[in-house]
C-alpha positions in Angstrom: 115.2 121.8 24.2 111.3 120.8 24.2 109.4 121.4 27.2 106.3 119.2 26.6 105.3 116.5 23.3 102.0 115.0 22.6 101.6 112.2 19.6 98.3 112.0 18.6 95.5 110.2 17.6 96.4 107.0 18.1 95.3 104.8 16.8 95.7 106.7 13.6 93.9 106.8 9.8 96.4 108.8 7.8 98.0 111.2 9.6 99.2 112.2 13.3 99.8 115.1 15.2 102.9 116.5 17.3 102.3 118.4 19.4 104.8 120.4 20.8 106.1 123.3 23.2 109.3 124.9 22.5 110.8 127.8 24.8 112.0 129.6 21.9 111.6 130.0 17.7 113.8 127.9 15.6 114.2 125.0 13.7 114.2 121.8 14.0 114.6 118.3 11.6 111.8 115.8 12.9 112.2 111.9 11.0 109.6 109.1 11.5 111.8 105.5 11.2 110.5 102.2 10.9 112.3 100.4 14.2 112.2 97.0 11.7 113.6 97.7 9.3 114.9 100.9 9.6 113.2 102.4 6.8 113.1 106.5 6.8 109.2 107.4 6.6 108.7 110.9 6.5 112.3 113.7 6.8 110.9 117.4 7.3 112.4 119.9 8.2 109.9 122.7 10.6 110.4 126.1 12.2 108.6 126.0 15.9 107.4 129.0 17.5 108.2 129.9 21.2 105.2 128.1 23.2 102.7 125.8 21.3 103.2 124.0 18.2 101.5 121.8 15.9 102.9 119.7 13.3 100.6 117.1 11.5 102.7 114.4 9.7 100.2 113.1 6.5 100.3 110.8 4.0 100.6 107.7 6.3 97.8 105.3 4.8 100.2 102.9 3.9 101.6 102.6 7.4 101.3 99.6 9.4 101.0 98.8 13.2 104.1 99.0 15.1 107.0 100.2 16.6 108.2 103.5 15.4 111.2 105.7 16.4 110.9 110.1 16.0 113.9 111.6 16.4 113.7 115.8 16.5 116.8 117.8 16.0 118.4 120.9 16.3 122.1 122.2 16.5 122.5 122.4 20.0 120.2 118.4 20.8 118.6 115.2 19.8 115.6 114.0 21.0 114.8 110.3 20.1 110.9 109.3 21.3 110.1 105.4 20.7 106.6 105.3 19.8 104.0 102.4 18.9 101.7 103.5 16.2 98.8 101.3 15.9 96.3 101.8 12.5 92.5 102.5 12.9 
């Protein structure tokens, strides 16, 4: 599905990055979850170009240290990255 991904900076402020190669165009549904307490933080849904691709995620100020799970989907797979987001 995805050749490469990048998750960046962390530690964070606000916002992160993904970063992203795909070997073709189309669409994908990328979710940020809370591993605690399974709370969705951020749904969107984002159309990826063939080769590089970069998709801030903003509006995290409110987000605290911890362990995070992003899950990017398409029709044909599911990717599930666990990540641990620490704040600046």
């Amino acid at each position: 599905m995805l050749a490469e991904i990048s998750i960046y900076p962390n530690p964070f402020h606000y916002f992160i990055n993904i970063e992203m190669t795909s070997p073709d165009k189309r669409h994908v549904i990328i979710s940020l979850t809370d591993q605690q307490n399974s709370k969705l933080i951020r749904l969107m849904g984002v159309g990826l170009n063939e080769g590089g691709n970069k998709i801030p995620i903003v509006g995290l100020h409110s987000l605290a240290n911890g362990d995070y799970q992003l899950t990017i989907k398409n029709t044909r797979a599911e990717l599930i990255y666990e990540i641990m987001l620490l704040k600046r």
